[in-house]
C-alpha positions as CSV (number, residue, x, y, z in Angstrom):
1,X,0.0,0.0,0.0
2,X,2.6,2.4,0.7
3,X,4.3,1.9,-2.9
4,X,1.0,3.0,-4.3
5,X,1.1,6.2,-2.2
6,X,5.0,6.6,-3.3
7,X,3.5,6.4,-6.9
8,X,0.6,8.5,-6.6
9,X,3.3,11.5,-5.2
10,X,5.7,11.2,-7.3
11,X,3.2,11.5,-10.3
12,X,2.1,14.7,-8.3
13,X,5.7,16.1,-8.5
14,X,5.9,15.5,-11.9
15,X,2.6,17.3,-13.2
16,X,3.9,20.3,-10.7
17,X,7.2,20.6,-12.3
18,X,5.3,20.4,-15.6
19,X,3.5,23.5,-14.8
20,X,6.2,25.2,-12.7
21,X,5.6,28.3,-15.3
22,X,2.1,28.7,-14.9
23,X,2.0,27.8,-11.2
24,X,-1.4,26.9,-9.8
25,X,-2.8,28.8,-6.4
26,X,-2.6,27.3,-3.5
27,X,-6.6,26.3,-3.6
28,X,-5.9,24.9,-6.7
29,X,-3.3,22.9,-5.2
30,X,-5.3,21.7,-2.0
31,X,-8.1,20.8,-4.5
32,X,-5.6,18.4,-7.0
33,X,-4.5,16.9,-3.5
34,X,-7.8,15.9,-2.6
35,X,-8.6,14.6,-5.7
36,X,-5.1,12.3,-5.7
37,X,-6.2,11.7,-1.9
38,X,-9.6,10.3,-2.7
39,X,-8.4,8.4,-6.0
40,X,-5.7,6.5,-3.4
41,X,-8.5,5.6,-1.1
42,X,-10.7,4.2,-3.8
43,X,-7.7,2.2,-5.1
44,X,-7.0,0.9,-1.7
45,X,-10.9,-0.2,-1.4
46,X,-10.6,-2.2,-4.6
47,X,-7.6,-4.1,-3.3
48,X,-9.0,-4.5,0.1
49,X,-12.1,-6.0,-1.5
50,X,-10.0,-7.9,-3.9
51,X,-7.4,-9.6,-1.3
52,X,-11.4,-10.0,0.5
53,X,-12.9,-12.1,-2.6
54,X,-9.7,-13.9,-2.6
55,X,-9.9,-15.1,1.2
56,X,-13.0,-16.3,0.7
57,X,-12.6,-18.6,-2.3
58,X,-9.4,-19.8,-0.3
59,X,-11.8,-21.2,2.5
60,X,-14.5,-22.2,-0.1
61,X,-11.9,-24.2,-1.9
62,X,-10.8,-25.6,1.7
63,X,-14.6,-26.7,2.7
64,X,-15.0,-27.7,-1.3
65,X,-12.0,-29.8,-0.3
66,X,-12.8,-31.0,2.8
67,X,-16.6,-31.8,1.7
68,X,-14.8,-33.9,-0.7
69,X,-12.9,-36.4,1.0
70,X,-15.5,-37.0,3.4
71,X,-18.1,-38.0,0.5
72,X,-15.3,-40.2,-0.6
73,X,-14.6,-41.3,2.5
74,X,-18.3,-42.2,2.9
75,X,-18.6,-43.8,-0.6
76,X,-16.0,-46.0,0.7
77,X,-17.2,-47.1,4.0
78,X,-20.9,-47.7,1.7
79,X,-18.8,-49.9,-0.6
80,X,-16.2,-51.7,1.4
81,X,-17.7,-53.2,5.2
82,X,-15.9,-55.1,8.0
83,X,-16.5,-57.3,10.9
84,X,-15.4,-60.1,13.1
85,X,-15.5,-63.0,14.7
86,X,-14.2,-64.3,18.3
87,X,-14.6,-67.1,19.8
88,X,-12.9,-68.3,23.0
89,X,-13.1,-72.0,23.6
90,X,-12.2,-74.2,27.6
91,X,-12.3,-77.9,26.6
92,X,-12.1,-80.6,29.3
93,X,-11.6,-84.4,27.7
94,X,-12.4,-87.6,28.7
95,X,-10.9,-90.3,26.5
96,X,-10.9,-93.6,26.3
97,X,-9.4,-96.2,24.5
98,X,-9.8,-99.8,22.9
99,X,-7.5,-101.8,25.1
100,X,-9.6,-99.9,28.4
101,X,-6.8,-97.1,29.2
102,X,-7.9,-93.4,30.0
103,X,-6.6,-90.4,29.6
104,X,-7.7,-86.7,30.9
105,X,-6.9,-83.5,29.1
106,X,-8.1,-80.7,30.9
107,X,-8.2,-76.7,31.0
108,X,-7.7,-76.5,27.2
109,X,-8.3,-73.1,26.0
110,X,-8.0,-71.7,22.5
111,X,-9.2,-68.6,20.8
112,X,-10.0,-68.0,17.0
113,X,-10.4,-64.6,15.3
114,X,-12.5,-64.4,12.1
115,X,-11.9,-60.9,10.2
116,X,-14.2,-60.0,7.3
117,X,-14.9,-57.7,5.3
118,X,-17.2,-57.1,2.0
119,X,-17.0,-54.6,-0.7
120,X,-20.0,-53.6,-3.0
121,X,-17.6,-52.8,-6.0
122,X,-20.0,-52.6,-8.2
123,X,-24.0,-53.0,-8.4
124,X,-22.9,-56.3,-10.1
125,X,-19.6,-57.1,-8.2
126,X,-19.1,-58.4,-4.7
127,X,-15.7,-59.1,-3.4
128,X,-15.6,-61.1,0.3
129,X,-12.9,-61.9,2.1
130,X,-12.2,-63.5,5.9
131,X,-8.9,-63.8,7.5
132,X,-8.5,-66.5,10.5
133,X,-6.5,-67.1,13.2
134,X,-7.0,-70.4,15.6
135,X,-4.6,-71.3,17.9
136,X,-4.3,-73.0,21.5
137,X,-3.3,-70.6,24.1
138,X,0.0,-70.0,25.2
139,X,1.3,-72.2,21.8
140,X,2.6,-71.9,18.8
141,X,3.5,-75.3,17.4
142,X,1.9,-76.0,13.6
143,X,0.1,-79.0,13.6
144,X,1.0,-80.9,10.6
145,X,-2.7,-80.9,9.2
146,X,-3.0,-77.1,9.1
147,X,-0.4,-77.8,6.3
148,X,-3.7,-79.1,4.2
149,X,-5.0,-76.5,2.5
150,X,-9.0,-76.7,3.4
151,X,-7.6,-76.9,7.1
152,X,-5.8,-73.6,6.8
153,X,-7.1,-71.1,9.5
154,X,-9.6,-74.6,11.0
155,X,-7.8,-76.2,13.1
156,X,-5.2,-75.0,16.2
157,X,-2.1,-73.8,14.9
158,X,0.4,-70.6,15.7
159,X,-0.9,-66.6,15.6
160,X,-0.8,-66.6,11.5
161,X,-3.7,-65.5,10.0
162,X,-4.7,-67.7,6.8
163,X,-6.9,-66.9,4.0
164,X,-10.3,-68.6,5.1
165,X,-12.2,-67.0,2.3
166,X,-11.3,-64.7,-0.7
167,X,-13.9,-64.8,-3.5
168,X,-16.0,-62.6,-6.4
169,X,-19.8,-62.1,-6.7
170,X,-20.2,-61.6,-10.2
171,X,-24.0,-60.7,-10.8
172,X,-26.0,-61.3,-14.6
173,X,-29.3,-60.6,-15.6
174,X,-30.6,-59.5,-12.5
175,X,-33.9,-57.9,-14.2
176,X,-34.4,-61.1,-16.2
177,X,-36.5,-64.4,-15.7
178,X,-33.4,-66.0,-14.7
179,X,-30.9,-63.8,-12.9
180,X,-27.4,-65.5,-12.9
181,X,-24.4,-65.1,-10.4
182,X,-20.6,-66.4,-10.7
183,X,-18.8,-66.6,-7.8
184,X,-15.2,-67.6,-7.7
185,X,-12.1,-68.0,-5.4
186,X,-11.9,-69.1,-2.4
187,X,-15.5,-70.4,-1.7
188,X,-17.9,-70.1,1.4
189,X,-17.4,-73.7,2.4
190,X,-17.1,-73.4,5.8
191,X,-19.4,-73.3,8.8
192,X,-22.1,-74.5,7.2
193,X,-25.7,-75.2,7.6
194,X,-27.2,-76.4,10.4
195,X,-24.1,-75.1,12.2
196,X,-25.5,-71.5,12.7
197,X,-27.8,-72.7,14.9
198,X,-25.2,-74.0,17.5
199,X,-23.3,-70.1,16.9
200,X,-26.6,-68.3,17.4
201,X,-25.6,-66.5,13.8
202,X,-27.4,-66.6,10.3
203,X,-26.6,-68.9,7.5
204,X,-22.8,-68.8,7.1
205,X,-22.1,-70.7,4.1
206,X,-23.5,-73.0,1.1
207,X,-23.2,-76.4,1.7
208,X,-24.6,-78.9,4.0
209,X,-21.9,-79.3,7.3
210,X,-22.8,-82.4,7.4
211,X,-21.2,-83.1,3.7
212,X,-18.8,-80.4,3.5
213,X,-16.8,-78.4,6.1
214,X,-13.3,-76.9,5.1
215,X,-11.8,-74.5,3.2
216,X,-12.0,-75.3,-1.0
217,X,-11.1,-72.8,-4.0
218,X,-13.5,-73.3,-7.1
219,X,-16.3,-71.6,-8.8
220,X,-19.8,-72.1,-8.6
221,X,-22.7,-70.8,-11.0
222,X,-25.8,-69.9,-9.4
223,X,-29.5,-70.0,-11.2
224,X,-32.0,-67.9,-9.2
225,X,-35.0,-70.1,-10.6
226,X,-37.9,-68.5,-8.6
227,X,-39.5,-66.9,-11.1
228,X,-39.9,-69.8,-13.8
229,X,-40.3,-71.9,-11.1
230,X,-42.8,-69.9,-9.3
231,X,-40.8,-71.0,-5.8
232,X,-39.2,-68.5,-3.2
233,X,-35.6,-69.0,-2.6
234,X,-35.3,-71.5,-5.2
235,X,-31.3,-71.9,-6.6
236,X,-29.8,-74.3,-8.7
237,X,-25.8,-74.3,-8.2
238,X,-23.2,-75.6,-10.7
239,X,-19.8,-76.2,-9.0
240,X,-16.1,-77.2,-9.6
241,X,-13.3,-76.8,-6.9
242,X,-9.9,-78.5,-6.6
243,X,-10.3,-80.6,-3.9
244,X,-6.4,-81.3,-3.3
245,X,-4.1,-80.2,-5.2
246,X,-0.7,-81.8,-5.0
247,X,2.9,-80.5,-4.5
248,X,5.9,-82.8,-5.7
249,X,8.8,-81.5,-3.1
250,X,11.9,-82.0,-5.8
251,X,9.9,-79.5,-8.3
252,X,7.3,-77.7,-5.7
253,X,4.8,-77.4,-8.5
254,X,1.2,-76.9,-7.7
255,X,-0.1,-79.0,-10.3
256,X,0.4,-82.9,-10.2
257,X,0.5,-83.1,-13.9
258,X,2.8,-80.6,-14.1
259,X,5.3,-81.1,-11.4
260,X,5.2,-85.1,-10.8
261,X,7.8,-87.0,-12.2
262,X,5.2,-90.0,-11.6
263,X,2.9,-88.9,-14.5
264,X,0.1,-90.8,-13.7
265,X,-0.4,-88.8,-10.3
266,X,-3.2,-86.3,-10.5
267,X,-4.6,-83.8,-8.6
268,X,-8.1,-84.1,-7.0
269,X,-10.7,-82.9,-8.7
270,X,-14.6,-81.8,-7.4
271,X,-17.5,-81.3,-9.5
272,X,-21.2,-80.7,-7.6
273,X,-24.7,-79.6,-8.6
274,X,-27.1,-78.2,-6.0
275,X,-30.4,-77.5,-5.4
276,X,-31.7,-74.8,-2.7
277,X,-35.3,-73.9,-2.1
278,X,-37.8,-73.7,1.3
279,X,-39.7,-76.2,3.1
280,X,-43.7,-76.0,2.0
281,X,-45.8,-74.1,4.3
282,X,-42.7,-72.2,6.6
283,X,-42.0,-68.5,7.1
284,X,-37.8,-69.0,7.4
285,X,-36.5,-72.5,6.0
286,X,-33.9,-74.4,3.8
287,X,-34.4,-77.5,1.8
288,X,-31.1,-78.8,0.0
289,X,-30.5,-81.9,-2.6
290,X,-26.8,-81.9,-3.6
291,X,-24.6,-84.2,-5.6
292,X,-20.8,-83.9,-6.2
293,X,-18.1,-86.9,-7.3
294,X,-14.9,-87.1,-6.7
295,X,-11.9,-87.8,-9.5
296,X,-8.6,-89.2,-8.7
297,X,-8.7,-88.9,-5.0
298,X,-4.9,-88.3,-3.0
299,X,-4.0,-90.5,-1.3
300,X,-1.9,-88.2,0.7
301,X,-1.5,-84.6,0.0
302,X,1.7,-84.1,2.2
303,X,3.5,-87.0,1.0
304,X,5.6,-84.9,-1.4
305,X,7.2,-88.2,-2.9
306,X,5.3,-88.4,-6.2
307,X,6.3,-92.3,-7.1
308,X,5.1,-93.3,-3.4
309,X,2.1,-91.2,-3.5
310,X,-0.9,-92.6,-5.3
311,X,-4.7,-91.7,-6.6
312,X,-6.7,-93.9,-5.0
313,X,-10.1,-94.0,-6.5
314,X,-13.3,-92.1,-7.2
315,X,-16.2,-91.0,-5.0
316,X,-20.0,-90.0,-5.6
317,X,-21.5,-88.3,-2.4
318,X,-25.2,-87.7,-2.1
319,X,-26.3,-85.3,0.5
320,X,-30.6,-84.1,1.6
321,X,-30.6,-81.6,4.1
322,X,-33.9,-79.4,5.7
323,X,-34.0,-77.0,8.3
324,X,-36.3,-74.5,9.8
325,X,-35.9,-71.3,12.2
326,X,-38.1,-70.4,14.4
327,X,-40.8,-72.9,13.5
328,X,-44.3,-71.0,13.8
329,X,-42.7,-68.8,15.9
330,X,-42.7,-70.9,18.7
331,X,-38.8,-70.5,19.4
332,X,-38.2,-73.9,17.9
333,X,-34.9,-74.4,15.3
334,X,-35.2,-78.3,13.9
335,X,-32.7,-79.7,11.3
336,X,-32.2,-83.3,9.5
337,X,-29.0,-84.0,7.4
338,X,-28.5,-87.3,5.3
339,X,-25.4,-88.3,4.0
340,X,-24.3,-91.3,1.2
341,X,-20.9,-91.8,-0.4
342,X,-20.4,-94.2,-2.9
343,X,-16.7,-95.2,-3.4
344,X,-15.0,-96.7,-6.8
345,X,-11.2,-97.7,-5.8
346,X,-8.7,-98.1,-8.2
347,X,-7.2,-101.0,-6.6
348,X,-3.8,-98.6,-5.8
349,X,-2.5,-99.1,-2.6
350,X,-0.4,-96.2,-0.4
351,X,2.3,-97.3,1.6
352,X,0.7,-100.3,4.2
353,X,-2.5,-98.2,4.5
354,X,-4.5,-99.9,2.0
355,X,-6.9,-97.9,-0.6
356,X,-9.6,-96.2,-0.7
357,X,-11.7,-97.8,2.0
358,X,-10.1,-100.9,1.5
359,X,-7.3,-102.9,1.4
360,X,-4.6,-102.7,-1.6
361,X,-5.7,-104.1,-4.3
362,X,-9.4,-104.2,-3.4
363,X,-11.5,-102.9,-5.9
364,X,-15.1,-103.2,-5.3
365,X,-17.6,-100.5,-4.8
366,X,-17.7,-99.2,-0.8
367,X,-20.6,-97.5,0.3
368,X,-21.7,-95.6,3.4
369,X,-24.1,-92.7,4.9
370,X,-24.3,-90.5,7.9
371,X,-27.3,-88.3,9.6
372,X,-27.7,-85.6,11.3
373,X,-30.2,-84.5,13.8
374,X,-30.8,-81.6,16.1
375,X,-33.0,-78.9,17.2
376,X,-32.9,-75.8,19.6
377,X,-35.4,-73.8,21.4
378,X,-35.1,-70.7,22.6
379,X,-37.3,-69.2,26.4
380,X,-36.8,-66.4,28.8
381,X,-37.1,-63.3,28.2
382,X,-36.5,-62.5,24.6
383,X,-35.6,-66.0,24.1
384,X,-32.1,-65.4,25.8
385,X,-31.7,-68.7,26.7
386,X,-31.5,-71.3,24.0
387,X,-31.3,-75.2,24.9
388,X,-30.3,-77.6,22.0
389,X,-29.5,-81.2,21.1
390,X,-28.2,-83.1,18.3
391,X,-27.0,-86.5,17.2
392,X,-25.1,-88.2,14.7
393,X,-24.5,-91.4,13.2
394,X,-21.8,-92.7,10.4
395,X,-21.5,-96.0,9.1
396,X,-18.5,-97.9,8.7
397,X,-17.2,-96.7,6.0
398,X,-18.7,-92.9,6.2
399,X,-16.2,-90.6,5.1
400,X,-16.9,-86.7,3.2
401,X,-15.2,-83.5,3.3
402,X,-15.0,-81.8,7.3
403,X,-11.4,-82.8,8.0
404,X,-11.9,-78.4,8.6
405,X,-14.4,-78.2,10.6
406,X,-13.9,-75.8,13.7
407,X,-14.5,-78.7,16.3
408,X,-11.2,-80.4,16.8
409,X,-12.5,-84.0,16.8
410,X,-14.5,-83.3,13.6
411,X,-17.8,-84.7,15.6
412,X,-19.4,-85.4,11.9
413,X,-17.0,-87.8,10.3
414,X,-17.6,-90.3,13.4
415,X,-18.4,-93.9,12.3
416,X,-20.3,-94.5,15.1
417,X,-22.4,-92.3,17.0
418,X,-22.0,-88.6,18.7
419,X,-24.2,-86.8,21.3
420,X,-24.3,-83.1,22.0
421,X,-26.6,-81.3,24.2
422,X,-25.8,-77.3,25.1
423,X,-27.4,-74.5,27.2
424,X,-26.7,-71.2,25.9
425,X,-27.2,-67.5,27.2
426,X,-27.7,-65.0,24.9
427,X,-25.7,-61.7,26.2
428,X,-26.7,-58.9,23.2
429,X,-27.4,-59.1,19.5
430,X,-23.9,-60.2,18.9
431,X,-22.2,-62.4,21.9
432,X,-23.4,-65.4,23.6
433,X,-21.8,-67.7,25.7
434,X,-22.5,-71.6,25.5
435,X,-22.0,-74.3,27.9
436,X,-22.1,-77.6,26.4
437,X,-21.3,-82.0,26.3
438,X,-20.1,-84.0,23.5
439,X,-20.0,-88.1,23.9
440,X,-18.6,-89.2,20.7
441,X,-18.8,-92.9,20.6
442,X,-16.9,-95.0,17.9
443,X,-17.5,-98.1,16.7
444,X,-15.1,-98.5,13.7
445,X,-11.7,-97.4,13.1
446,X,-10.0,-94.5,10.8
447,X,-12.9,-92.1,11.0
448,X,-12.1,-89.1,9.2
449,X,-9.6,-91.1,7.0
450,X,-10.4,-91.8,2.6
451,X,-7.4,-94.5,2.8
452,X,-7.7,-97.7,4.5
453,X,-10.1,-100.4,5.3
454,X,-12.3,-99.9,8.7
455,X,-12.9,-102.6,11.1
456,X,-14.6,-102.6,14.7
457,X,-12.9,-100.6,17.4
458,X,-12.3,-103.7,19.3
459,X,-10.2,-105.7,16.3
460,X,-8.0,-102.4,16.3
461,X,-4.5,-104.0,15.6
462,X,-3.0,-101.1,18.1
463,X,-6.3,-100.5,21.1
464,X,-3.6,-99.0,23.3
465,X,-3.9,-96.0,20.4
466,X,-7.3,-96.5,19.3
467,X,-10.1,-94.2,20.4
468,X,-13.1,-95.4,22.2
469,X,-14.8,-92.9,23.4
470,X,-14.4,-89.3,23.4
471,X,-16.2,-86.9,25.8
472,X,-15.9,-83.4,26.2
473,X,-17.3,-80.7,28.6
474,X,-16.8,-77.2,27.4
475,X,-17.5,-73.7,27.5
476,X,-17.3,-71.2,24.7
477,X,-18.0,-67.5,24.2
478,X,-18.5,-66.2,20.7
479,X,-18.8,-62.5,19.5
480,X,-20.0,-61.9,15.7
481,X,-19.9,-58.3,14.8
């Protein structure tokens, strides 16, 4: 401001000495001062206003700015959601063995964190992803069966956190007759029904528990048919997963056929078709028919010595499943599972073990078939307590895909029979805490197990290592947000 003053005078001086010989009067003088005066305050308005205008758009752009990134921040948290799971597990065991011996494991605690989250990329794009960690407190060591892959972040292992699911919703013809949805990656396999009821959560996955329990990475392709079908809730499901895939340890190639230098070593194929819709006449229900076989089975998908390792056979599995929630809304859950496996060995025998079901060299057809039973029913007020039992029995040579299930004993492979009865207490809409018995009683041997053939408990060729029974009182606490 004062340079435009210093400018204004000197311009003064200048039109003064211009006229020094007609020299103005003084009046004239104090009059061309004023008029200088008043055109230096009218100047220093303008700028005043200008600098003004200027501040303002400054802090306009800043709010513009700030407005901004919190819409995008907001878009984001609308598109991209997280939660978690915890569960905190006390496990007291009772077991006892075929030659009469028992033994008591007690005070065994473990804790699992589940951490999802879910992004709405676009109106016809889902991504979902969970990360899990399960491990027994105050340990570390890797149990060699988290090495399988659909065990990864299932069973007890160290603080890593393994990729439980990591999949695409890709959404076609919603508006149409037939809407159609791809989803691929790693697959909701895991937790699923009737096991919600038992977790006090909704539906966590696709598949029957019963059937299929474990992490698997495939793609399915899903046919909403309720509107040709005139049915609510009706889906027909197409699916292909790898079901092991094997890793020579010379080459460490994924694939078999790649990597093997035994060329007739595969990797395990799955292929399934599905069928969801709702139980006749109920409010909240889920009726299931599935099918899925089995190609070249692994024997052993550790064993990273391709001319030992061998496939083993084929296996069709047949699965039924209903359930229904809240049944007239009398606080009643009731579910029924059915299970059949029919098993074509190849006659290829690994190591002593035997084949698939059977002994080397066997080759006819096995069969067997499990069921599930159970219901809960919720009193108190709001239905905070919840009381439930279930049962199941496997045959002799029941076997099917839980070696991931989140129990440790993997109470649904049993080929035998398996009680459980709970009480459970409902603190809010997101954390309950469960007290609860398992009596797992087994009459045949290598439950759980494709390779080898089962015989009764009591011809086990080692009952100082064979299990008998299995009990186990525990108490859990589980927080889904």
């Amino acid at each position: 401001m004062g340079l435009l003053r210093k400018t204004l005078l000197g311009s003064m001086v200048c039109v003064l000495a211009a006229a020094q010989q007609n020299v103005p009067s003084t009046q004239e003088l104090l009059k061309i001062i004023e008029q200088l005066r008043a055109r230096v305050d009218q100047l220093e308005k303008r700028q005043r206003s200008h600098e003004t205008t200027q501040k303002r758009m400054e802090r306009e752009l800043l709010n513009l700015s700030d407005y901004t990134e919190a819409t995008e921040t907001k878009v984001l948290e609308d598109r991209l959601k997280f939660g978690f799971g915890f569960k905190t597990n006390l496990d007291n065991f009772r077991k006892t063995y075929a030659d009469g011996h028992r033994i008591s494991s007690d005070n065994i605690w473990s804790t699992k964190l589940m951490l999802n989250m879910r992004a709405n990329l676009t109106d016809s794009m889902k991504f979902h992803g969970r990360l899990s960690m399960y491990k027994y407190w105050g340990s570390s060591v890797v149990h060699p069966y988290t090495y399988y892959d659909n065990m990864q972040g299932r069973v007890p292992a160290d603080s890593a956190l393994y990729v439980e699911r990591a999949y695409l919703d890709l959404f076609f013809n919603r508006d149409g007759m037939i809407p159609l949805a791809l989803t691929i990656g790693r697959q909701p396999s895991t937790d699923g029904p009737s096991q919600q009821f038992k977790d006090n959560t909704v539906r966590k996955a696709t598949y029957s528990a019963l059937l299929y329990d474990g992490a698997s990475d495939g793609a399915v392709v899903t046919l909403n048919l309720s509107k040709p079908l005139r049915m609510p809730k009706t889906y027909l499901r197409f699916g292909y997963a790898k079901g092991f895939g094997y890793t020579e340890t010379a080459n460490d190639v994924g694939n078999a056929f790649v990597g093997a230098s035994n060329s007739d070593l595969k990797d395990t194929n799955v292929f399934g078709l599905f069928l969801d819709t709702t139980v006749p006449g109920t409010r909240r229900s889920l009726l299931q028919f599935g099918y899925s076989r089995l190609v070249d089975i692994i024997a052993n998908p550790l064993d990273g010595d391709s001319d030992r390792n061998v496939n083993i056979g084929d296996m069709d599995m047949l699965g039924a499943m209903a359930e229904v929630t809240d049944l007239r809304d009398w606080g009643l859950d009731l579910f029924a599972h059915y299970g059949y496996i029919y098993a074509h060995p190849n006659g290829k025998g690994y190591l002593d073990y035997g084949t698939l079901l059977g002994e080397a060299g066997d080759t006819g057809a096995k069969r067997g078939y499990a069921v599930w039973l159970g219901g809960r029913y919720g009193f108190g007020t709001n239905r905070r307590f919840k009381i439930g039992m279930e049962f199941n029995h496997g045959s002799r040579n029941w076997v099917s895909l839980t070696q991931g299930a989140f129990d440790i004993y993997n109470k649904l492979a049993t080929r035998g029979n398996a009680f459980e009865g709970y009480i459970m207490y409902v603190l809010n809409r997101y954390t309950n805490i469960r007290l609860g018995y398992v009596d797992i009683h087994y009459d045949y041997t290598r439950s759980g197990w494709f390779v080898g053939r089962s015989v009764d408990v009591s011809e086990a060729s080692a009952p100082e290592t064979e299990l008998e029974r299995l009990r186990s009182i525990y108490l859990k606490m589980s927080v889904h947000y």
